[in-house]
C-alpha atoms as a printed R data frame, in Angstrom:
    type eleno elety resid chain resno       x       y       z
1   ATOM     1    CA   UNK     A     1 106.851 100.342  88.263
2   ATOM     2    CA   UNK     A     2 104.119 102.414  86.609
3   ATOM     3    CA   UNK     A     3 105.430 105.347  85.820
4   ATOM     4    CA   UNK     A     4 102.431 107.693  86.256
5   ATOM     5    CA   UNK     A     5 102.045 108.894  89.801
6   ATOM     6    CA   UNK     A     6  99.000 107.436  91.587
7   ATOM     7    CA   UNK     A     7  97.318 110.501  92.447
8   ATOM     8    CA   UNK     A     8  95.671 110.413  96.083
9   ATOM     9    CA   UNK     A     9  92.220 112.197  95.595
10  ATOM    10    CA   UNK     A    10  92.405 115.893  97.575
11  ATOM    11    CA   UNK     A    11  90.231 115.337 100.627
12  ATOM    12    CA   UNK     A    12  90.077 118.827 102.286
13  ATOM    13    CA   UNK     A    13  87.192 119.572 104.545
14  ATOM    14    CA   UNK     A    14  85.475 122.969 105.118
15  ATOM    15    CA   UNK     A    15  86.863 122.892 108.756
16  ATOM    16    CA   UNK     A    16  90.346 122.464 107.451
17  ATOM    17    CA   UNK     A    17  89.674 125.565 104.773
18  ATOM    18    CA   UNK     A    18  88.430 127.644 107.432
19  ATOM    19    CA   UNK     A    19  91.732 127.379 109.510
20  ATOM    20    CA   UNK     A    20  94.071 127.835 106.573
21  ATOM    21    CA   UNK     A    21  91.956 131.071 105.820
22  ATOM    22    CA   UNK     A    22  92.052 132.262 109.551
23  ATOM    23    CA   UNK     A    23  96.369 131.557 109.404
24  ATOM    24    CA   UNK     A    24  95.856 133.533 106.469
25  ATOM    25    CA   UNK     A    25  94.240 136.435 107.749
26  ATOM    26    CA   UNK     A    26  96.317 136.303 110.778
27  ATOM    27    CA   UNK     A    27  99.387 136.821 109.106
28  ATOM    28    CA   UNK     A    28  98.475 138.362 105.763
29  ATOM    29    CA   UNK     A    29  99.934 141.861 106.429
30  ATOM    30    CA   UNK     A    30 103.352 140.684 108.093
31  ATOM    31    CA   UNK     A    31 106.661 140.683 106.509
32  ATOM    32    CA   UNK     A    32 108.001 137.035 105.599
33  ATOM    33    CA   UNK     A    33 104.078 135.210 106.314
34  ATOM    34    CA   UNK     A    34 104.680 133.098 103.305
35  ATOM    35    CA   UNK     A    35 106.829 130.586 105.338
36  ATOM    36    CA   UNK     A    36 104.819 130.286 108.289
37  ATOM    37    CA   UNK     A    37 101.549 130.479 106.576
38  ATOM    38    CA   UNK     A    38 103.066 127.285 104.398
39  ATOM    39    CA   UNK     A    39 104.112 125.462 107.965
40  ATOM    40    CA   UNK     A    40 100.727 126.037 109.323
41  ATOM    41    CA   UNK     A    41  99.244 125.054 106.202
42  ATOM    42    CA   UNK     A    42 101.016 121.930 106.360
43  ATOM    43    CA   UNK     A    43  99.985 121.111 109.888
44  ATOM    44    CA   UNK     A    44  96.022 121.875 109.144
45  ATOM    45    CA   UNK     A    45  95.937 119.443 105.980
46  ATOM    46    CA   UNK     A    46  99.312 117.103 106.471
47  ATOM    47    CA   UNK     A    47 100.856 117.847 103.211
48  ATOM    48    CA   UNK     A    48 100.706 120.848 100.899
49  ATOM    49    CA   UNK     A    49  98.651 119.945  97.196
50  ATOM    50    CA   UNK     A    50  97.829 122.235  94.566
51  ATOM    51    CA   UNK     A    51  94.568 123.104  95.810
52  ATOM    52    CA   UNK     A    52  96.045 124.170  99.410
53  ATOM    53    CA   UNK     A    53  99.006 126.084  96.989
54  ATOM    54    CA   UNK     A    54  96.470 127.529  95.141
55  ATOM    55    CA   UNK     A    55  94.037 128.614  98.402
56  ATOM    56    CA   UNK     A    56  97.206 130.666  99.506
57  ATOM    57    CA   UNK     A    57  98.195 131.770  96.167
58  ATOM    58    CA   UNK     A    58  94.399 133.617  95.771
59  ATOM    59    CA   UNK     A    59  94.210 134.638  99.293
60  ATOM    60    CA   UNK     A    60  98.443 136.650  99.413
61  ATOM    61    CA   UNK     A    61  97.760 137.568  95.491
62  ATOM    62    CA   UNK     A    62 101.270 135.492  94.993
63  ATOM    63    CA   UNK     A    63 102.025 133.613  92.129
64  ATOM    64    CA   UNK     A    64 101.361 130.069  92.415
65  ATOM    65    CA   UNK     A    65 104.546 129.478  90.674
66  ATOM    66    CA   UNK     A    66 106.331 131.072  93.427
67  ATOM    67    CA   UNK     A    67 104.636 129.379  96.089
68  ATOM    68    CA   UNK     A    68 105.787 125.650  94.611
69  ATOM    69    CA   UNK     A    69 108.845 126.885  94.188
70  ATOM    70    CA   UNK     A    70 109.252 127.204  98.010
71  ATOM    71    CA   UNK     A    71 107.123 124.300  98.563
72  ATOM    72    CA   UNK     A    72 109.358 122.028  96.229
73  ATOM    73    CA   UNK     A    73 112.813 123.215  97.449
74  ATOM    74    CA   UNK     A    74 112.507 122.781 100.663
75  ATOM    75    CA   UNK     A    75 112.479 119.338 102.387
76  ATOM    76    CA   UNK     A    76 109.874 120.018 105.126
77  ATOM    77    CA   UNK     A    77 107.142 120.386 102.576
78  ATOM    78    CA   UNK     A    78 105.534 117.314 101.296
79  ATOM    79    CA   UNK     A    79 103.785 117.161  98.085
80  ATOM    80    CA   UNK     A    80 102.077 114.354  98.630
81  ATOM    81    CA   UNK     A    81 100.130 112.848 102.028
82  ATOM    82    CA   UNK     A    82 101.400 110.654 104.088
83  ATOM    83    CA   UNK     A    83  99.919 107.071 104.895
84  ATOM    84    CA   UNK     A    84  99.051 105.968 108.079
85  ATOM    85    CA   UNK     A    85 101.607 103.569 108.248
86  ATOM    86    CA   UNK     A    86 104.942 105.777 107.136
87  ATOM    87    CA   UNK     A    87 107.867 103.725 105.636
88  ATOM    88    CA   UNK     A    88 111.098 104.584 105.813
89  ATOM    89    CA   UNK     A    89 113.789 102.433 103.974
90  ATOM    90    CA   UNK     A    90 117.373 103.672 104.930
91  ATOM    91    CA   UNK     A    91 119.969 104.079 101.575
92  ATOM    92    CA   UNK     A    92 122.566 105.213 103.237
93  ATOM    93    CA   UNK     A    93 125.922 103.316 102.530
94  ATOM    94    CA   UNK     A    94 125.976 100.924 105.029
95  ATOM    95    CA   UNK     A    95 122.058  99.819 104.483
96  ATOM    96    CA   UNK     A    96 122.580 100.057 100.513
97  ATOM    97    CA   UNK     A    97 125.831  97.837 100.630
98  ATOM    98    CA   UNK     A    98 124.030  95.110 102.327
99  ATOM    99    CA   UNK     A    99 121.234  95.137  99.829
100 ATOM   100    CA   UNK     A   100 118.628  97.811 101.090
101 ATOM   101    CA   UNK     A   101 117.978  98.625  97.735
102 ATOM   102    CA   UNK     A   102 116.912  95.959  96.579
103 ATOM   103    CA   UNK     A   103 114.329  96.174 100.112
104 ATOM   104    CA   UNK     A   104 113.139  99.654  98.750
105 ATOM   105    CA   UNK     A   105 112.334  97.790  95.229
106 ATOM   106    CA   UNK     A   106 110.235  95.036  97.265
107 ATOM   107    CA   UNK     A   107 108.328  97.549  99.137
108 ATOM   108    CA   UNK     A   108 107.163  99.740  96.003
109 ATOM   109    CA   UNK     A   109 106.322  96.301  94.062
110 ATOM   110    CA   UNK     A   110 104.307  95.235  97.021
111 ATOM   111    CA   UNK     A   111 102.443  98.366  97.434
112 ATOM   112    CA   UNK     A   112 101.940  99.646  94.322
113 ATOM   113    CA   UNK     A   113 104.046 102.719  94.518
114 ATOM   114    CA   UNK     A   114 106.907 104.605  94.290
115 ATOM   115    CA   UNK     A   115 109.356 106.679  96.533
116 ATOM   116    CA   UNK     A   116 107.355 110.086  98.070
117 ATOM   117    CA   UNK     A   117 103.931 108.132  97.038
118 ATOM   118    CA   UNK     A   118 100.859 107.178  99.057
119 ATOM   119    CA   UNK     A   119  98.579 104.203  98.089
120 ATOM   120    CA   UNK     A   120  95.173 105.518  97.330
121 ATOM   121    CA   UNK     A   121  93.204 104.057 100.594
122 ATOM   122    CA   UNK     A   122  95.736 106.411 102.473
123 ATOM   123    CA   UNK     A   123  97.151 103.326 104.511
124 ATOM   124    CA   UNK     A   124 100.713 102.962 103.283
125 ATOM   125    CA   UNK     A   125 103.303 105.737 102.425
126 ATOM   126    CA   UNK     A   126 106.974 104.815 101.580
127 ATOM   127    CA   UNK     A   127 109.906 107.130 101.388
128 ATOM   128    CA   UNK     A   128 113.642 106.553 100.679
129 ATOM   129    CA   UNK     A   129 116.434 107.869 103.399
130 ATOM   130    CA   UNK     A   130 119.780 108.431 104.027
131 ATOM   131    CA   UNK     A   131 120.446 107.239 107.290
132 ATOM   132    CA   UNK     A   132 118.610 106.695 110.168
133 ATOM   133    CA   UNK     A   133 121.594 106.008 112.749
134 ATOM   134    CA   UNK     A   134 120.959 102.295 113.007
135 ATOM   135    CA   UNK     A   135 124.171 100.995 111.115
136 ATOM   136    CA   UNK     A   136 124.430  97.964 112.997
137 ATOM   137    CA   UNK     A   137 121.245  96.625 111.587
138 ATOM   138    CA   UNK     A   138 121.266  97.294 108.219
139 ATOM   139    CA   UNK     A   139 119.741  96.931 106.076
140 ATOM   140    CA   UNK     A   140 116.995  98.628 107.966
141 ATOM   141    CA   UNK     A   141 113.521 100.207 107.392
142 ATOM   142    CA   UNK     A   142 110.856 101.264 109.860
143 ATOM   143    CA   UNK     A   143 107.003 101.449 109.651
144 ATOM   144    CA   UNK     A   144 106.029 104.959 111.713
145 ATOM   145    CA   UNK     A   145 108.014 104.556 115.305
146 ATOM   146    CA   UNK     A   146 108.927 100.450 114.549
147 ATOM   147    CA   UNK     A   147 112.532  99.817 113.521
148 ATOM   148    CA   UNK     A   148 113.278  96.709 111.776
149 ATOM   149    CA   UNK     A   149 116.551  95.626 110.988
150 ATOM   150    CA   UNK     A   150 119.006  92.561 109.586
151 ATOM   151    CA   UNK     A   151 116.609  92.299 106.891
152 ATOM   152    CA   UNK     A   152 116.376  90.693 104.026
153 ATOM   153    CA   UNK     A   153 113.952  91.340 100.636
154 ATOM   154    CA   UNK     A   154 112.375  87.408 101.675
155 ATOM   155    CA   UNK     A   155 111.245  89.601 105.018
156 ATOM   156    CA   UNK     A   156 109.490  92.253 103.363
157 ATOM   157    CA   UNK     A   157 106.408  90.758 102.811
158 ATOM   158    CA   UNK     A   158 105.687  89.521 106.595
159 ATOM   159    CA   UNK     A   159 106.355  92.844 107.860
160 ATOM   160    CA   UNK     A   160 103.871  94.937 105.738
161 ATOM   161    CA   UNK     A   161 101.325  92.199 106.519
162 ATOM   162    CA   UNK     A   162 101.349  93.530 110.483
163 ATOM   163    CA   UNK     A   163  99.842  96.583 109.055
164 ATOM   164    CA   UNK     A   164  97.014  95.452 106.838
């Protein structure tokens, strides 16, 4: 796996900016905004980049160090943007002992990237989890709202080929 990220180009519109700015200005004198402001933030644009960190750190006059602090500790905050197809692959120990692992290894090969990642035409996404409460079929992954399950890495391909 290439270890360089594959960078997804920002794609911001000036209808998204102007939102952000209005949340902004909306909350801007009220104790605590930095959270929500982030949330909303996340909503308008679907993940939080530098250049949406950066908006809010010029706009509250708060260090941009600060703000990717928050934005890297906690879990709701994404980084990166998420495909249009979403995969999940499930590592929790009953997945992982029947070889979902090796699954999650398939998946990045086959699309180019790694866990947290999106492929550059925005279509695919993958991220690692720790259960998703579907024991009896494990290994298991899912693809936005599909679940499939019983799988095994000879499966992979076939599935991600639905979504091309």
């Amino acid at each position: 796996m290439d270890s360089q990220k594959k960078k997804v180009p920002f794609a911001g519109t000036k209808e998204q900016e102007s939102a952000l700015l209005k949340v902004i200005n909306e909350h801007r004198d009220e104790k605590g905004s930095l959270m929500p402001i982030l949330q909303k933030a996340q909503e308008i644009y679907g993940y939080l980049p530098i250049e949406v960190q950066t908006i809010i750190s010029n706009e509250l006059d708060i260090p941009l160090e600060k703000i990717y602090g928050i934005v890297t500790f906690y879990s709701q905050f994404s980084l990166n943007p998420k495909g249009k197809y979403k995969v999940s692959v499930c590592l929790g120990t009953a997945c992982y002992v029947k070889g979902s692992g090796d699954i999650f290894t398939k998946i990045q090969e086959l699309l180019g990237i790694s866990d947290g990642e999106c492929t550059p035409d925005g279509k695919f996404s993958i991220e690692s989890c720790r259960c998703i409460g579907a024991c009896g079929l494990a290994p298991v992954f899912t693809v936005n709202d599909d679940v499939y399950g019983k799988l095994t890495v000879d499966d992979v391909e076939g599935i991600l080929a639905k979504y091309k």
